[in-house]
Structure formats: structure tokens, C-alpha cells
MARFIKE-876532 format. One record per residue (C-alpha): residue in three letters; y, x, z. Coordinates in steps of 0.25 Angstrom, whole numbers. Each point is the difference from the previous one (the first is absolute). Example, Ala and Ser with C-alpha at 12.3 -4.5 7.8 and 13.67 -1.06 7.14 Angstrom:
BEGIN
ATOM  rest      v      u      w
ATOM   ALA    -18     49     31
ATOM   SER     14      6     -2
This chain:
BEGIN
ATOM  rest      v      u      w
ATOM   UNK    249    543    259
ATOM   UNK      1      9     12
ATOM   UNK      9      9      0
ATOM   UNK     -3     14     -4
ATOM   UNK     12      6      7
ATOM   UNK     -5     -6     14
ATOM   UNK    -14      7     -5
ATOM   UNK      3     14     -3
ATOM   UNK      9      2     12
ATOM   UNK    -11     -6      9
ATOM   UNK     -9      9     -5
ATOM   UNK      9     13      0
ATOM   UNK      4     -3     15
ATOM   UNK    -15     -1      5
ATOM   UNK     -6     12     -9
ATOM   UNK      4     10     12
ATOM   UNK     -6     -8     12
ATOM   UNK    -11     -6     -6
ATOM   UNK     -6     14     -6
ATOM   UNK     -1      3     16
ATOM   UNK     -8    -12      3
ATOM   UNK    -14     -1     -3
ATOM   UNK     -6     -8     -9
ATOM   UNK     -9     -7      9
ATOM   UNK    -12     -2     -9
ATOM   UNK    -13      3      8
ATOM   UNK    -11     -9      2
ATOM   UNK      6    -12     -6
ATOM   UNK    -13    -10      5
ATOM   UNK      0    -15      5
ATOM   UNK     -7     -9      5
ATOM   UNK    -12     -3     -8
ATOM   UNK      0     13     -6
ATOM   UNK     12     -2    -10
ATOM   UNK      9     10     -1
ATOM   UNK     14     -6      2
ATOM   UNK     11      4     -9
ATOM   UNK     15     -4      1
ATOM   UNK      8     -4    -14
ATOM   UNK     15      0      2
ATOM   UNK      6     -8    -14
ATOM   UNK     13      4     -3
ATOM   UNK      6    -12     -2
ATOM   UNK     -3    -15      5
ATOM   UNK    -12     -5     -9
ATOM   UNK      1     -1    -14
ATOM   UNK     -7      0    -13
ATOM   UNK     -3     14     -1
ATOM   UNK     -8     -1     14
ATOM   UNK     -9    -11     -4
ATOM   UNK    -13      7     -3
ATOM   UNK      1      6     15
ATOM   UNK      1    -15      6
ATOM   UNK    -11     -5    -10
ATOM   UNK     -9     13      5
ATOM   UNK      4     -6     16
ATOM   UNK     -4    -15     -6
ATOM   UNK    -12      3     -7
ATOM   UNK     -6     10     10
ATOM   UNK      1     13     -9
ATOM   UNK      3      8     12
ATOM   UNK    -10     -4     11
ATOM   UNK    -11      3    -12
ATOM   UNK      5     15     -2
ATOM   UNK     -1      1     15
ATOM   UNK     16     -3      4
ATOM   UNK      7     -8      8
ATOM   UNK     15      1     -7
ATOM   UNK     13     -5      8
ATOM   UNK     11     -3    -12
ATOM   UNK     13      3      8
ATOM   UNK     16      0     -3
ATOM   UNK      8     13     -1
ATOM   UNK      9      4     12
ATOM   UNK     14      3     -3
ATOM   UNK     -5     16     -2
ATOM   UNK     -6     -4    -13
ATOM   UNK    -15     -1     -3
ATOM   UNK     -3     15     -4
ATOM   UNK      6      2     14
ATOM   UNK    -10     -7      8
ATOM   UNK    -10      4     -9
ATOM   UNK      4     14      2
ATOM   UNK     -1     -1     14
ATOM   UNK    -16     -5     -1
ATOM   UNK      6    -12      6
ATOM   UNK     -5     -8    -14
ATOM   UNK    -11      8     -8
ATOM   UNK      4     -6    -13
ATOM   UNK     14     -7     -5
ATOM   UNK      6     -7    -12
ATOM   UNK     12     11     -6
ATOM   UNK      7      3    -14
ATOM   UNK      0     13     -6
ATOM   UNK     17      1     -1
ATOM   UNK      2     -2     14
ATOM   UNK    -13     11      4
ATOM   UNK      8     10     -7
ATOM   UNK      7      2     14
ATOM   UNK    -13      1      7
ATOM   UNK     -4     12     -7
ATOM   UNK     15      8     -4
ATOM   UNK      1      4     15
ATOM   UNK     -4     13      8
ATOM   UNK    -10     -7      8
ATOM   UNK     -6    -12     -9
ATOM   UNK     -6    -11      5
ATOM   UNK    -14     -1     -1
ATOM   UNK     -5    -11     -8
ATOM   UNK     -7      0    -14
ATOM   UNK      1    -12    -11
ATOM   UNK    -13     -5     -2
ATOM   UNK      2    -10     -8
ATOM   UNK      9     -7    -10
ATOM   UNK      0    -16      2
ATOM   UNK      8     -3    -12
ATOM   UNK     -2     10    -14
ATOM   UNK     15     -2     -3
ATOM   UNK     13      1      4
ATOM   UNK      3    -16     -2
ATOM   UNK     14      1      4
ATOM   UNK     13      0     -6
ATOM   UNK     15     -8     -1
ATOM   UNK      2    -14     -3
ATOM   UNK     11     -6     -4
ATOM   UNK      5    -15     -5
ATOM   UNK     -5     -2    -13
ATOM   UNK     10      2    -11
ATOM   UNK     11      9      5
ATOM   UNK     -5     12     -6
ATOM   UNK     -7      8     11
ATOM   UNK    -14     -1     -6
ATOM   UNK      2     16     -3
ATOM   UNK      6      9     10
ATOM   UNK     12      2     -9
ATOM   UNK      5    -14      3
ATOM   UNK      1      2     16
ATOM   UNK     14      7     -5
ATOM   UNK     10     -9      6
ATOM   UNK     -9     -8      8
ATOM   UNK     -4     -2     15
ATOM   UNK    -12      9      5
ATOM   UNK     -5     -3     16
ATOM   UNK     -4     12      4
ATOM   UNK     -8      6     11
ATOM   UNK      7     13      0
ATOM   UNK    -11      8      0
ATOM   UNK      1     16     -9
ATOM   UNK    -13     -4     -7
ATOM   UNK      4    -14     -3
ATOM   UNK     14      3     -6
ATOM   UNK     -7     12     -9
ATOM   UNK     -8     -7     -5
ATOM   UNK     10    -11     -6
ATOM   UNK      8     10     -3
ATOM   UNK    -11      6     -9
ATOM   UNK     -4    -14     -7
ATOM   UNK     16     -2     -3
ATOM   UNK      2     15     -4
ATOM   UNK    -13     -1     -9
ATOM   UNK      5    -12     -7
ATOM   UNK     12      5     -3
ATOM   UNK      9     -7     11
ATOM   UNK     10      6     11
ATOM   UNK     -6     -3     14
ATOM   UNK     13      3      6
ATOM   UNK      6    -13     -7
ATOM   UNK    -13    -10      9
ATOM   UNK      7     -5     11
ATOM   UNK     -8      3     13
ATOM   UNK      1     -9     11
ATOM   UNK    -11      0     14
ATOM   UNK    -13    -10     -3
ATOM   UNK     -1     -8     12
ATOM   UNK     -8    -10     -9
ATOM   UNK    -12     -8      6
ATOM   UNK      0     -9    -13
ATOM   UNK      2      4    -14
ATOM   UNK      1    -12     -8
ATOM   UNK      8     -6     10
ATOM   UNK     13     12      0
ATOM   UNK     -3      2    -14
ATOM   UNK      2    -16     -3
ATOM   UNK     13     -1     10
ATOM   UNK      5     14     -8
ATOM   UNK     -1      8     14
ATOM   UNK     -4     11     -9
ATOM   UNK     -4      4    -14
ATOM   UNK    -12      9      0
ATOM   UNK    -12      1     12
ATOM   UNK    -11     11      0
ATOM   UNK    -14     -9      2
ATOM   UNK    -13      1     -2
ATOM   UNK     -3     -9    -11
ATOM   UNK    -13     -7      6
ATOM   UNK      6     -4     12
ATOM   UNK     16     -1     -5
ATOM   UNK      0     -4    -14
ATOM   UNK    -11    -10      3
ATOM   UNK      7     -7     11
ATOM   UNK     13     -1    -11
ATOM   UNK     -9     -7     -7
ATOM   UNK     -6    -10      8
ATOM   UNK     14     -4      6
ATOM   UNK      4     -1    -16
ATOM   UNK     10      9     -3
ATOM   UNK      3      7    -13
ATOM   UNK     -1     16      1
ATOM   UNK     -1     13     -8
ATOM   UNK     -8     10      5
ATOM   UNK     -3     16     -2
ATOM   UNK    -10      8      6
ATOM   UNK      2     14      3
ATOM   UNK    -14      6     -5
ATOM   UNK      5     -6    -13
ATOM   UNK     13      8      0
ATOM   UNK     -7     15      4
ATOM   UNK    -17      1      1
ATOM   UNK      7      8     13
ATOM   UNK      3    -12      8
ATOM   UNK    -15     -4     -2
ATOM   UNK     -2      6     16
ATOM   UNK     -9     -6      9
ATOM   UNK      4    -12      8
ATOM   UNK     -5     -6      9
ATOM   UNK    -13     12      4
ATOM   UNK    -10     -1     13
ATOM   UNK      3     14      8
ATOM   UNK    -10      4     11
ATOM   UNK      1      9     12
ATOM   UNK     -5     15     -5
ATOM   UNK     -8      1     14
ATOM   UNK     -6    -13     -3
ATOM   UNK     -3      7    -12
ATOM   UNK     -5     11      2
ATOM   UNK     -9     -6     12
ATOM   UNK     -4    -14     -7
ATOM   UNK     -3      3    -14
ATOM   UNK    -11    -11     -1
ATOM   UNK      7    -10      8
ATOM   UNK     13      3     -8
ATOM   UNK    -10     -3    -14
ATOM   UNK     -5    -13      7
ATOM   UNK     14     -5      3
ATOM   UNK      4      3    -14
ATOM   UNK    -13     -6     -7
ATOM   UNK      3    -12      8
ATOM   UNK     14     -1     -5
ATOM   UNK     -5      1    -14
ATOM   UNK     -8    -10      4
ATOM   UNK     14    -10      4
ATOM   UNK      7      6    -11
ATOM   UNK    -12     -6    -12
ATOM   UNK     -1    -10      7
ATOM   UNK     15     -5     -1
ATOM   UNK     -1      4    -14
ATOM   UNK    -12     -9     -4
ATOM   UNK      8    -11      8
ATOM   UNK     12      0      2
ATOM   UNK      3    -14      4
ATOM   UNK    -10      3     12
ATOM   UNK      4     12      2
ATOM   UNK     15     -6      2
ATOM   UNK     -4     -9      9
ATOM   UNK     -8      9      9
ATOM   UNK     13      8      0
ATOM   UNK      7    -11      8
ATOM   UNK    -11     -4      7
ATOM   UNK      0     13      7
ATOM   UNK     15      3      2
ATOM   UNK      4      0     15
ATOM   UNK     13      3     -3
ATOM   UNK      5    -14     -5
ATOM   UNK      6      5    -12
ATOM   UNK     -9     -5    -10
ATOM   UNK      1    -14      6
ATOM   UNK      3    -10     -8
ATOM   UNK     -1      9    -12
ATOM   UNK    -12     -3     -7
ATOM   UNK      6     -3    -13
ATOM   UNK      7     14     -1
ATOM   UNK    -11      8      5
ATOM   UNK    -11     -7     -9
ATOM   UNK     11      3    -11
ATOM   UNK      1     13      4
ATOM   UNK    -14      3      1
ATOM   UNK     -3     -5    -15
ATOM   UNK      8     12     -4
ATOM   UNK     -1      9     10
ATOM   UNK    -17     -1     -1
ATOM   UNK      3      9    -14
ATOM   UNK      5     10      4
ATOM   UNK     -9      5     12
ATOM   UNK     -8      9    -10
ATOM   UNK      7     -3    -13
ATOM   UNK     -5      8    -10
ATOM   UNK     -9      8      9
ATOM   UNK    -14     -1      4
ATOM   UNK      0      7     14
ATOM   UNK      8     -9     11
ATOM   UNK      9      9      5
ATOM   UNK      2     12     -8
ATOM   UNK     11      8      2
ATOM   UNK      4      7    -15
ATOM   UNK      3     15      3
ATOM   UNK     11      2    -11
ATOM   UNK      6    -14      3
ATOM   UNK      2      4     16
ATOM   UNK      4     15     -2
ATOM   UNK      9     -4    -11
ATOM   UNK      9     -7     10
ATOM   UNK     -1      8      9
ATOM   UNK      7     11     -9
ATOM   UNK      9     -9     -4
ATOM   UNK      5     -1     14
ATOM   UNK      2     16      1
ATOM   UNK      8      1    -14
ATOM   UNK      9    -11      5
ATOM   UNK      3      5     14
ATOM   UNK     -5    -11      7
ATOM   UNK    -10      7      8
ATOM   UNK      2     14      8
ATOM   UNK    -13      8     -5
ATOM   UNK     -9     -1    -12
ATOM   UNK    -12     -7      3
ATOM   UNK    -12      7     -6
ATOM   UNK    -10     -8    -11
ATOM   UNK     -9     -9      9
ATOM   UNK      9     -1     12
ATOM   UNK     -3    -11      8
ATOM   UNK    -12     -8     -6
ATOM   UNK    -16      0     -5
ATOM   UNK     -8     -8     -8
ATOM   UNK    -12      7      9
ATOM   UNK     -4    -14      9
ATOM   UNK     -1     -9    -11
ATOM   UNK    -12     -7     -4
């Protein structure tokens, strides 16, 4: 997982030179009449993006009128760029906008969207050594990031389940594979998400216990990954903004309904390389990951009010952000289809 440190300091470094930059998002027209919009990820193509390459493959977005380019995120961050009107919309998580909003000049971007209904993450662990509840990472090795948000919040699951969080052995996570440095006992305890984490431990056969944080404190249950968009695009493009998102619903049921389809599509369009060679996982990881695009809701994309403002305030009462952040700070429902 990417690290929330690097994140929140990219973002706290660029909020005063981007508020001065104008988000370019006038007359956005191409050829043939599509408007062309830019979508930064936020990470190397994954399972959580695959409605957006099925909506490319299938031609979703040519049909609402848009000619989309899917590209990677500099070394600012993707709310940055987005920000900037250099991308109209981008692929975010809800803890690591928190920094986008808390300063004196915020960033000008708005979720829009939520690709995944859940928080799907939490810490895994090898199977049997007692760290399948928070209390049992006591004693044990926990790669860590670093980051204020990241710390409290294990801090909060230990403390909650009655364990001393000063006892977890914190050492950096330089991790790239988290089956492998848990099998060779390079660590004990590894934040992932479990779609994309838990599901590779599986496929490479090893034996682990898992816990999610959600299930710990309904808190946790924050929003990650969303889709932000530029406000002046906003507020310029409202119809095209609905198309691009009605077409995304589009890929999202579409990878839903086939998820084996859906997972090789994902590959097929990755210009990275990252996904090469990696069917099995990605199929894998679609198969489970296809659940929980809507979950138990009927609107793809919705964005719970209570669920959102509920972290946020959590942040404030636990010092992790520098101002309160009003209720509704920083998303809307009002695009969706």
C-alpha cells in the first residue's frame, strides 16, 4: 500500500502554490466534438480501477461524449495535479484528503464518487500467533509507514481491545511483498488492503490471520479509494462531469456482472507493465473485489454523509488534523446517476 506519510506531506507542501494556480478547466473540446478529460489514478493499476478501464475497453466514454486519458500520478500526489486542473478527475482515499482540506488555502477538489463502499483494509499476520485481534500485535513486529493518522489508528484498535500499543514493536515498511517478508519472518503484522494483500497470501499458499479495521470501530469505515474532481470543472462542466460518472457506473456494473471479463480487461489495458504476467491474481482479486463496488447499496458511488463526517471528526478529537472540518466537507452525492 502506498504510503500515507509520503501522501499527506505531498499534499501539505503543494496546498499554498496550487491555490495560486488556476485550475485550467474552460472549453475542454476535442476532436470530433468529445470533450477530453484527464484521470490521474493514484496508484499503478489495480482492482479498485477496473470499472474505469472496462468503461475505456467497451467505449462508455466515447458514448457520453468523452474522450478520457487514464494517467499515473506525479510525485505531488494525484489531488495535487488534480488540483492544478492539470487532471479533471483522480482516484484519492478519504484519510489522506484530510490534508487537502485542514489548511488556510484548501485545495480545490471535491470527491465525487466512492469506487469501493468500504474500508476493505486492515493487518495481516501469520496464521496462529495470535495477532488475529489487535491485542495480539503486543510483543510483535509492525512495518510501519510512519504516518500520524496511520499510528492512531492502531493505536485506537489496540487500545479498544484492551492492548498497550506502546509494547508493538514499530519498524519502517519497506515491503513490496507481503507473503514473502511475512514467510521469511521480516516482520510480524503488515497494513493491506485485503482484496489485493490478503488475496495474493492466498494464492502464494500461505497460512494467515487477518483483522479488519471497520470491524474493530464502525469509525474506520472511511472512504477509500473515492474519484475527486477539479471544483472549476465542477462548476463549469456539471453535464459532462454526470456523463463521465454515469459511464463509470457503466464499468463499475459491468465488472460486477463479470468479473472474470472484467479482470481481464484490467490487464489488457494496463500500460504500465505492472499487471503483466499477473492474471491469476487479478482475476482473483476481482472475484472479490466485484462485491464490494456497491455492496449493500443501490446507487454506485454514494457517499454516506454520517460515514464521511464521522471520520473526519475523529480526526479533530484525536489531533490528527489542525482545524475542524465542518459536516459535508469535501464531497457530494449531487453528480450521480
Amino acid at each position: 500500500m502506498k504510503s500515507i506519510l509520503k501522501k499527506l506531506g505531498a499534499l501539505l507542501l503543494c496546498a499554498a502554490m496550487l491555490f495560486s494556480l488556476a485550475a485550467c478547466a474552460g472549453d475542454q473540446t476535442g476532436n470530433g466534438d468529445l470533450t477530453e478529460i484527464t484521470l490521474s489514478l493514484d496508484w499503478t493499476p489495480n482492482t479498485n480501477h477496473t470499472g474505469i478501464y472496462v468503461a475505456l475497453a467497451n467505449g462508455y466514454f466515447e458514448e457520453a461524449g468523452l474522450s478520457v486519458t487514464v494517467v499515473q500520478p506525479p510525485e505531488t500526489g494525484a489531488a495535487a495535479m488534480c488540483a492544478a486542473g492539470q487532471a479533471q478527475f483522480a482516484v484519492e482515499a478519504q484519510d489522506t484528503l484530510a490534508a487537502a482540506f485542514v489548511t488556510d488555502e484548501p485545495l480545490g477538489i471535491t470527491a465525487v464518487a466512492a469506487l469501493l463502499q468500504h474500508n476493505t483494509s486492515g493487518i495481516i499476520s501469520r496464521a496462529g500467533e495470535g495477532m488475529d485481534r489487535p491485542k495480539g500485535l503486543e510483543n510483535h513486529t509492525y512495518s510501519t509507514w510512519d504516518s500520524p493518522i496511520e499510528l492512531a489508528t492502531l493505536r485506537a484498535v489496540v487500545e479498544r481491545d484492551g492492548g498497550d500499543f506502546d509494547k508493538v514493536n514499530l519498524i519502517p515498511n519497506t515491503i513490496t511483498d507481503e507473503a514473502g517478508a511475512l514467510r521469511e519472518h521480516l516482520t510480524d503484522a503488515i497494513w493491506v488492503f485485503y482484496g489485493w494483500g490478503c488475496i495474493a497470501a492466498e494464492l502464494s499458499g500461505l497460512d494467515f490471520d487477518y483483522f479488519n479495521f471497520k470491524d474493530i470501530d464502525p469509525v474506520f469505515d472511511y472512504y477509500t479509494p473515492v474519484l475527486i474532481a477539479n471544483n472549476t470543472f465542477l462548476e463549469e462542466h456539471p453535464d459532462e462531469t454526470r456523463a463521465f460518472l454515469d459511464a463509470l457506473r457503466k464499468g463499475y456494473e459491468y465488472a460486477i456482472d463479470n468479473p472474470e471479463e472484467a479482470a481481464q480487461i484490467l490487464v489488457d489495458g494496463d500500460t504500465t507493465g505492472s499487471l503483466r504476467d499477473s492474471l491469476e491474481l487479478v482475476t482473483a482479486s476481482q472475484k472479490w473485489i466485484s462485491e464490494q463496488y456497491k455492496a449493500e447499496v443501490e446507487q454506485w458511488g454514494y457517499i454516506d454523509p454520517a460515514r464521511w463526517d464521522a471520520f473526519y471528526a475523529w480526526l479533530w478529537d484525536n489531533g490528527l488534523v489542525e482545524k475542524e472540518l465542518p459536516a459535508g466537507t469535501g464531497y457530494t452525492n449531487a453528480y450521480l446517476s
